[in-house]
N, C-alpha and C positions, 0 to 999 in steps of 0.2 A: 221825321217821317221814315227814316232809311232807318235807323233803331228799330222803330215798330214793325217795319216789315220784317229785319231779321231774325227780330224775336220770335214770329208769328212763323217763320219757316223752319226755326227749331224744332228739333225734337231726340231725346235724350236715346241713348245709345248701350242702355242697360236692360234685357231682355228677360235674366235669370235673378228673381229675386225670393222665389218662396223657397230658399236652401237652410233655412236655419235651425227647421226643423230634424232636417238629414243629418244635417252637422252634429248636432246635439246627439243622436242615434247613436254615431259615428263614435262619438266621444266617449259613451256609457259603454259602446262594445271596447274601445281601448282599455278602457280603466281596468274592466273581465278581465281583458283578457293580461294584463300588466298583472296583475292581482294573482291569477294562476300562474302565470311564468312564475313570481316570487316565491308561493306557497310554495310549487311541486319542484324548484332549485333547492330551497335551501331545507326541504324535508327529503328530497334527495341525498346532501348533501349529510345530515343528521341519521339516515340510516344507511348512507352508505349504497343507496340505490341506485345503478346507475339506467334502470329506465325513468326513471322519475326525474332524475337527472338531466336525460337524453329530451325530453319530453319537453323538460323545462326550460333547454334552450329553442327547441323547436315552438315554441311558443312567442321566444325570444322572433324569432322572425317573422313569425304570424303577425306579434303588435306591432314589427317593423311598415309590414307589408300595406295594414291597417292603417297606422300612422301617416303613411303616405296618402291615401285617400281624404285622412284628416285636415291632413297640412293644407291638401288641394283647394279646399272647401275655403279653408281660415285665409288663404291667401287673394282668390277669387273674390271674398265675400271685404279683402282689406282694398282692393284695388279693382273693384266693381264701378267708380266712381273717376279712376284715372283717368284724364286725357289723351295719357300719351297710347291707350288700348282706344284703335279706333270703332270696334264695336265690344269694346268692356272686358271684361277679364274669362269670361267663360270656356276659353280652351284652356285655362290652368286645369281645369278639372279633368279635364280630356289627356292633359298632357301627366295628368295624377294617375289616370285610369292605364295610360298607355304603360309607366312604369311599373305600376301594377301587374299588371301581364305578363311585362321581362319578369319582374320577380318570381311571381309564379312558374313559370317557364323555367325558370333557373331551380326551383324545388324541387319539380319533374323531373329534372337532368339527374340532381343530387340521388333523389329515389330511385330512379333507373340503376345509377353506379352501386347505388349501397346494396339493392334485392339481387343482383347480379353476382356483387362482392358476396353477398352471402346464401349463394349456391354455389358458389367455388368452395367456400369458407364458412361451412355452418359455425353456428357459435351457440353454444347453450343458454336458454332462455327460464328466466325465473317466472314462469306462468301465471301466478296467483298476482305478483305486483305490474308485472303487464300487464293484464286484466283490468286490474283494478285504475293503470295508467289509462288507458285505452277507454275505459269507464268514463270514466271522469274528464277525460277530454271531447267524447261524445257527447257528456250533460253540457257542459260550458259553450259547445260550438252550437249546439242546439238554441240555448237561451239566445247565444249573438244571433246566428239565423232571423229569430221571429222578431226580435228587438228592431234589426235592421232592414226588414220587413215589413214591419210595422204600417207603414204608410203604402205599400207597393212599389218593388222595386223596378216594375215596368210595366206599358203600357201598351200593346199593342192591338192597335184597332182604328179601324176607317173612319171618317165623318165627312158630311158635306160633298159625298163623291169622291173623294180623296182615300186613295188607299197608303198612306204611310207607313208601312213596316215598322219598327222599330225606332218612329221618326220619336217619341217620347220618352226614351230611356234615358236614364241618368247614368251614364257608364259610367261616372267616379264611382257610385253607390253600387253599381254595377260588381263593378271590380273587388269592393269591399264584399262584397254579400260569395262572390266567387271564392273567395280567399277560405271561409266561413264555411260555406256546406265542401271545399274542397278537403278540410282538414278533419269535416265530420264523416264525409267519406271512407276517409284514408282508417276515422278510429274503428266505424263499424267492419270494415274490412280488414282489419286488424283483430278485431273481437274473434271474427269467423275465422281468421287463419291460426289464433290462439288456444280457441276451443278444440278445434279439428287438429291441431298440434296435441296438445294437452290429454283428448280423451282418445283420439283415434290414432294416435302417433304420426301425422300426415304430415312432417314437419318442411316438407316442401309448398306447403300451402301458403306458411310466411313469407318468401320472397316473392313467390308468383303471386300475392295479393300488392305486397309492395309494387309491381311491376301493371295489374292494373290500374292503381291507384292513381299511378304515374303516369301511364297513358291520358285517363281522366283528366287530370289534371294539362298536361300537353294538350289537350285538343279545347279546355276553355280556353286557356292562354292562346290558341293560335287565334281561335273568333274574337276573344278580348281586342287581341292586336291587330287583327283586320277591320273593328269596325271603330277603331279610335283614328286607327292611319287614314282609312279614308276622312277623317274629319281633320286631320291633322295635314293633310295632303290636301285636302279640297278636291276630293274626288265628286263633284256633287251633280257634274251633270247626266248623269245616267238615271237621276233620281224621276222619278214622276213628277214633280213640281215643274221642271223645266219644260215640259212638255204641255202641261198643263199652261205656262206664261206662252209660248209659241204661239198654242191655239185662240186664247185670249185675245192677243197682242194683232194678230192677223184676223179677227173673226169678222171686221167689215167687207174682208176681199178685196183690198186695193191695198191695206199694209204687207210690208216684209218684212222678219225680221233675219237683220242683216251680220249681227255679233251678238253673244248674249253667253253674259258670268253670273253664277251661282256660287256661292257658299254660304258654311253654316254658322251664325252669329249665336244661338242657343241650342237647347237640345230640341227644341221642335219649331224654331226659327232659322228663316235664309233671309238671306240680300240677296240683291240682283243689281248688276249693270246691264241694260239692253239698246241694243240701236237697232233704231226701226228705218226703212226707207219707204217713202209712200209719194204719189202724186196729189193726194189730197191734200189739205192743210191741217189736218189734227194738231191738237196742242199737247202737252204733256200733260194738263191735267185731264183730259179726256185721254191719254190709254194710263194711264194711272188707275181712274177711276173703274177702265175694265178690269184691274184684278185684284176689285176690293173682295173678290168671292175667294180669294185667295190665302184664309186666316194665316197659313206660316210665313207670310212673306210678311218681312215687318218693316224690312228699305229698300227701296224701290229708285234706281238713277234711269230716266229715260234720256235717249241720247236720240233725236229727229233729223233726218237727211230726205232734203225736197231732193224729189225726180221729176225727171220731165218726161212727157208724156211715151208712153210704152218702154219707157225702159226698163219696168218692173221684171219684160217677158226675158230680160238679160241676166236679172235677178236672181229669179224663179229656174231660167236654167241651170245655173252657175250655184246657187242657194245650195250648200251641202248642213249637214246637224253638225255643233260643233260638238 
């Protein structure tokens, strides 16, 4: 009898499972982009080019970068089923997306120092095989782009009265997809400072493109890293969900709610601990069952403390948001 009932109060703690598609994306832009690092190295390497060269390690950190996002997925998707993850593996991916960002971040540093370095320090440029570098790093970053786009790499938009910001993004995929239009960026604006070098002599156009590029680049890495930490920190009660459980949780007029934790188990799921205090007797499957209107909440601990009568008004004074 005690079997049956624990089986029947089960319920499994895996929230993220349609990833295997992203993954697979994921994989096909490595292979790209692995594929062009080798090519444009060792034909670098065969004429003697060193932007072709230069390029072709910069690629080299690209698939790093990418890799990362990869590993995230293959890891989350190896230990989605763990126990010892008490709601599943899903912040690998987050904690994928987050190093993601330092990486990037660290690229921005790098270009900053080099466009700098070479307005101190012009150096003469082979036009036609920069071009042609710059070319062809466009086409390749373009195809990963729409490859890893493919499915939508975000979703933002309200339902059910709920307005959730960017409660549906996939910030590993995220992360990857930044890396991507970050370096198709950097080639078109390379294109522009090479031509305008090239035909107008404007050779200070190259570092100061380098130098916005790099800004670019700094300012996704800062919002990458701000909206992973907060996931990563548990920053979640500011979110409109919690407000949304408050109002719920109290809407007969005699509950309070007295503590209450939020954080995020997927990309568009929370849990919640909450304690309520009331003079009534409610049971926990009645305020449960108030916030079935509540699709992102997927676990729900109610925690019930009897009062006696008018103590609520001690409550409700004392009652601060946490």
């Amino acid at each position: 009898m005690h079997r049956e009932t624990i089986e029947r109060t089960q319920h499994p703690h895996v929230f993220n499972t349609e990833k295997k598609a992203v993954e697979t994306r994921t994989l096909i832009v490595v292979i790209i982009t692995l594929i062009t690092m080798f090519t444009e190295i060792f034909f670098g390497w065969l004429t003697r080019s060193m932007a072709l060269l230069a390029d072709g390690w910069h690629m080299g950190t690209h698939a790093f970068a990418l890799g990362i996002s990869l590993l995230a997925y293959v890891l989350a998707r190896k230990y989605a089923q763990d126990g010892r993850f008490a709601f599943g593996a899903w912040k690998i991916e987050i904690l994928g997306a987050y190093t993601s960002a330092i990486v990037m971040g660290i690229v921005g540093l790098f270009l900053i120092y080099t466009s700098v370095e070479r307005m101190i320090h012009p150096l003469s440029i082979q036009y036609n095989q920069a071009l042609l570098v710059a070319i062809l790093g466009l086409v390749v970053n373009v195809v990963c782009a729409v490859i890893l786009n493919a499915g939508g790499h975000s979703h933002n938009h309200a339902h059910d009265g709920h307005d959730h910001v960017k409660a549906h993004q996939d910030l590993n995929q995220r992360a990857a997809y930044m890396h991507v239009v970050a370096d198709a960026v950097t080639s078109v604006l390379a294109i522009i400072a090479l031509i305008g070098a090239k035909y107008f002599q404007f050779v200070w156009l190259d570092p100061f493109m380098g130098l916005v590029g790099a800004a670019l680049i700094m300012r996704w890495a800062a919002t990458l890293l701000r909206d992973t930490s907060i996931i990563l920190l548990q920053r979640e009660m500011d979110a409109p969900i919690a407000g949304e459980i408050r109002t719920m949780m109290e809407s007969d007029g005699d509950t309070k709610v007295s503590d209450l934790h939020i954080w995020r188990v997927a990309q568009n799921k929370y849990a919640c601990v909450v304690s309520v205090v009331a003079e009534n007797g409610y049971s926990v499957e009645e305020y449960k069952t108030r916030l079935t209107g509540i699709h992102e909440l997927a676990h729900c601990t109610v925690e019930i403390h009897a009062c006696e009568r008018n103590c609520l008004r001690t409550v409700t004074k004392n009652d601060k948001p946490l």
